[in-house]
C-alpha positions in Angstrom: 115.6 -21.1 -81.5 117.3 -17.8 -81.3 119.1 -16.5 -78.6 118.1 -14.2 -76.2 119.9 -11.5 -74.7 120.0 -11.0 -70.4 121.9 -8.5 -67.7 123.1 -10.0 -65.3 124.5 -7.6 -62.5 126.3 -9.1 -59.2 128.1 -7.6 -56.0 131.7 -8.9 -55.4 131.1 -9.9 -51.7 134.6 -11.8 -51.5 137.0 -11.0 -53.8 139.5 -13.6 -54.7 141.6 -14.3 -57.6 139.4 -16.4 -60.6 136.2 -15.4 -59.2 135.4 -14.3 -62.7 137.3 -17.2 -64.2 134.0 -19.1 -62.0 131.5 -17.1 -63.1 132.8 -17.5 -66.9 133.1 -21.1 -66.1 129.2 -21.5 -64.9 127.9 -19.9 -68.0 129.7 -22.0 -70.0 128.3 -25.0 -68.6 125.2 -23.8 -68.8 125.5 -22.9 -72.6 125.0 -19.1 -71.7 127.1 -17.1 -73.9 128.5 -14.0 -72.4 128.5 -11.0 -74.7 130.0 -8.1 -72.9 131.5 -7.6 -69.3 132.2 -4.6 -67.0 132.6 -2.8 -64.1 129.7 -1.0 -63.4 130.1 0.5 -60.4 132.6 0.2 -57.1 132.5 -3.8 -56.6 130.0 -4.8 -58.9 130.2 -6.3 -62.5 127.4 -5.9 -65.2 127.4 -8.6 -67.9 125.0 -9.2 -71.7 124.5 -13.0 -72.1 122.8 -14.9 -74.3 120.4 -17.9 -73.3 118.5 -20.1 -75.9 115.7 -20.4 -73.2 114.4 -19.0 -69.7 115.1 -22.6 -68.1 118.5 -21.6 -68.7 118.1 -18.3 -66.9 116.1 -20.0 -64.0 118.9 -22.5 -63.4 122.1 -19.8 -63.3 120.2 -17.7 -61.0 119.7 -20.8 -58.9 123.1 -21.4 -58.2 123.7 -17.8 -58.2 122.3 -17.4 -55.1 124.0 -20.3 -53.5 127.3 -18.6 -53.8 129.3 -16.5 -50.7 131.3 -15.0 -52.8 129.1 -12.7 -55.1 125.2 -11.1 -54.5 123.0 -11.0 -57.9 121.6 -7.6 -57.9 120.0 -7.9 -61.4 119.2 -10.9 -63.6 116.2 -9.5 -66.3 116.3 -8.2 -70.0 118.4 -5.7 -70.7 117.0 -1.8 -70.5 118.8 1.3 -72.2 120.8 2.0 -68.8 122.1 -1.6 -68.5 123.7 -1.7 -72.1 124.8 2.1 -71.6 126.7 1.2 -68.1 128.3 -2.4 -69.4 129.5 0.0 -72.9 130.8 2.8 -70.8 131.6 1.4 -67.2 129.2 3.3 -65.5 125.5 4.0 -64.4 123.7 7.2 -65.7 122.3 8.9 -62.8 118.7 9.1 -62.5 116.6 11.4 -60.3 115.3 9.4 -57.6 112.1 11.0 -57.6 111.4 11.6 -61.3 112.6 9.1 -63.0 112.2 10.1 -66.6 115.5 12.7 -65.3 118.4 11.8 -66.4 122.0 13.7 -64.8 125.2 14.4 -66.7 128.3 16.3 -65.8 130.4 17.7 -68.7 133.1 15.4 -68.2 130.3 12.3 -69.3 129.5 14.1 -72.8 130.2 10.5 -74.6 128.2 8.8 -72.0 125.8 11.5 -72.6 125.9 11.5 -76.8 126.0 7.3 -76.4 122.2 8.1 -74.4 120.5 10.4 -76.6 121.9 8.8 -79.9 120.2 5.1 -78.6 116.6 7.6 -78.0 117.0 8.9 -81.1 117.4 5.6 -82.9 113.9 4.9 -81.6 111.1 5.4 -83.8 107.6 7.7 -83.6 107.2 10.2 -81.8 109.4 11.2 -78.3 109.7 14.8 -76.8 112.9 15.0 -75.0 114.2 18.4 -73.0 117.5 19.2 -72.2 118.3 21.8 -69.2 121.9 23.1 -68.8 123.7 26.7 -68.5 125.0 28.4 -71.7 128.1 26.8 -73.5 128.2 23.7 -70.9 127.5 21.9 -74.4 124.2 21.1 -75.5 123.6 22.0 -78.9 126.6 20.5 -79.6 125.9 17.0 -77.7 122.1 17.1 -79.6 124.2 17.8 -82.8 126.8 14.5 -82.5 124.0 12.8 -81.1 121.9 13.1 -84.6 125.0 12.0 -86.2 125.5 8.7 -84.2 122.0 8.2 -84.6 122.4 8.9 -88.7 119.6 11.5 -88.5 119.2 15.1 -90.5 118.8 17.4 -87.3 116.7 20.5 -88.2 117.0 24.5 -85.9 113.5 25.2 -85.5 114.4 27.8 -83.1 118.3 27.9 -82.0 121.2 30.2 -80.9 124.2 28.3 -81.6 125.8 30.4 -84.6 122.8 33.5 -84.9 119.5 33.4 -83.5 117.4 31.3 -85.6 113.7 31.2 -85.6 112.0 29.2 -88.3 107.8 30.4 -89.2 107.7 27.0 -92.2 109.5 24.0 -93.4 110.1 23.4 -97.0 108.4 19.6 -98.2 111.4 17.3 -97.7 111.9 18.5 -93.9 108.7 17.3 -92.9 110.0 14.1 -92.6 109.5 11.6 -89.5 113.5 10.7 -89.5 114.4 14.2 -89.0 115.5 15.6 -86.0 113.6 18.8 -84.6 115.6 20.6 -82.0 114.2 24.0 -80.1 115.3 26.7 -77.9 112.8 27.3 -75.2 113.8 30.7 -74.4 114.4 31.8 -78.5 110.5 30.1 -79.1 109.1 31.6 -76.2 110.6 34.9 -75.7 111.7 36.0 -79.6 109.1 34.1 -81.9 105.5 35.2 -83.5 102.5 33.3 -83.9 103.3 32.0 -87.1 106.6 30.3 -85.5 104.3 28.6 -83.1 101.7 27.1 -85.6 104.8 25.1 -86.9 106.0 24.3 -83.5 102.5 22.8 -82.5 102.8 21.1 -86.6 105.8 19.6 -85.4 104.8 18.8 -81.7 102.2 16.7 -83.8 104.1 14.5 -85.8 105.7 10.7 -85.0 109.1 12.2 -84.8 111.7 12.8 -82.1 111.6 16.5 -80.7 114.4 17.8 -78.7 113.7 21.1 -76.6 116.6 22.9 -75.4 115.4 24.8 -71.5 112.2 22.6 -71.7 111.0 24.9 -68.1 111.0 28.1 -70.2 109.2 26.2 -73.3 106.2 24.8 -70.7 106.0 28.2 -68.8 105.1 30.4 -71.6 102.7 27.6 -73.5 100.4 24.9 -73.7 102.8 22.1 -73.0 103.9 20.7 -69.4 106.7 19.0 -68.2 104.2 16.1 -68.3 104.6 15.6 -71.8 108.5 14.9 -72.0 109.5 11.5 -72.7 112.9 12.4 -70.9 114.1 15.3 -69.2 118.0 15.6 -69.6 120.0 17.8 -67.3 123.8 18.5 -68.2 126.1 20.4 -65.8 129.4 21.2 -65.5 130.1 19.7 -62.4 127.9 17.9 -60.0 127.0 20.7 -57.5 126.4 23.5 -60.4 123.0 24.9 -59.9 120.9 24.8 -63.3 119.2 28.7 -63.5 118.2 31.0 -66.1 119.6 34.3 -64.3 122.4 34.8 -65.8 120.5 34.6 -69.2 118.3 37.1 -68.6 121.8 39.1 -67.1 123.5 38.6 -70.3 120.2 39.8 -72.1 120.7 36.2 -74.9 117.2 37.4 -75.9 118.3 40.6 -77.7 120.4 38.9 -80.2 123.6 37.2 -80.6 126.9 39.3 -81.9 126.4 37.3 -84.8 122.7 39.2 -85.4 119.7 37.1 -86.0 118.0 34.7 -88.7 114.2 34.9 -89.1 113.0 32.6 -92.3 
């Protein structure tokens, strides 16, 4: 029978010297193989095991929760987040309220490139917006994202070197292993009719769609925040307050330095 994988999670509620040595120690007798362990947060430990069966699972958590010295916090099949935190040593933050919302500070871009890459791995269709203030690094996290993933990331609408608003795709871009990625403010603000005829083409196909200031895309269309998969924020800090003021201050709509691309 093949094995299984788990996350187990557990509080250190006495810390003493070998109390991992224990925990190592139980799993072993219990044929559980560990995979990967780390600190996930302050005083808590996230392990990947693997169990031939459930019984085995039943019978660790058991005895778990016999012990003083540790509280089991999770014992289930591993998510997205629970793989991410045990690979990186910490927890993405997730809005409490919404919790398709997903928070970054520039200092987590690898964290945040690790995330995206595993969505984009994924296969059919997924609409994922990204918010964030120019140059905190989103284009470029999208962009070595794709690359993790091994996916051809295509502009459909994009400001990173010139303005770029694409009206068609040539036949071997309308493939479901690209990567579309949109600017909400370029589609919405910059682009004709013909642009968004391909945008709603795309929007239909079993591929991953990435739009960049997803409240700007939903404002000015037929789309709604409802229909993100995940909504991504990135800051610079923590306390940095997401807005599109200083956009419209620096007047991005008008054109970049570097002119403008229209094809």
């Amino acid at each position: 029978m093949e094995k299984k994988e788990w996350y187990l999670e557990y509080e250190i509620q006495k810390n003493r010297p070998g109390l991992l040595g224990d925990i190592s120690s139980l799993l072993g007798m219990l044929s559980i193989n560990i995979v990967t362990i780390n600190g996930v947060d302050e005083g808590r430990r996230g392990l990947l095991i693997l169990a031939k069966n459930d019984d085995q699972i039943k019978r660790l958590e058991s005895i778990l929760h016999t012990m003083d010295t540790i509280k089991v916090i999770k014992l289930r099949e591993p998510k997205l987040r629970d793989r991410l935190a045990v690979r990186h040593g910490r927890y993405i933050q997730r809005d409490a309220d919404d919790k398709k919302t997903f928070r970054f500070v520039r200092d987590e871009l690898g964290l945040l490139v690790d995330f995206m890459a595993e969505l984009f791995k994924q296969e059919g269709h997924k609409l994922i917006g990204i918010r964030g203030m120019p140059r905190v690094g989103k284009t470029e996290s999208l962009v070595a994202a794709s690359v993790c993933a091994n996916k051809r990331w295509l502009f459909v609408s994009s400001t990173l070197l010139k303005q770029t608003i694409r009206n068609q795709l040539i036949e071997d871009e309308y493939n479901e292993n690209n990567l579309f990625i949109l600017d909400g403010i370029v589609s919405t603000k910059r682009a004709n009719e013909r642009h968004w005829q391909l945008v709603r083409e795309i929007m239909r196909m079993p591929a991953i769609k990435v739009v960049e200031h997803p409240d700007i895309f939903v404002q000015n269309s037929e789309y709604s925040l409802e229909d993100f998969d995940y909504i991504i924020e990135l800051r610079n800090d923590s306390d940095e307050e997401i807005t599109y003021e200083v956009v419209e201050q620096n007047d991005l709509l008008s054109g970049s330095d570097f002119g403008s691309f229209d094809f």
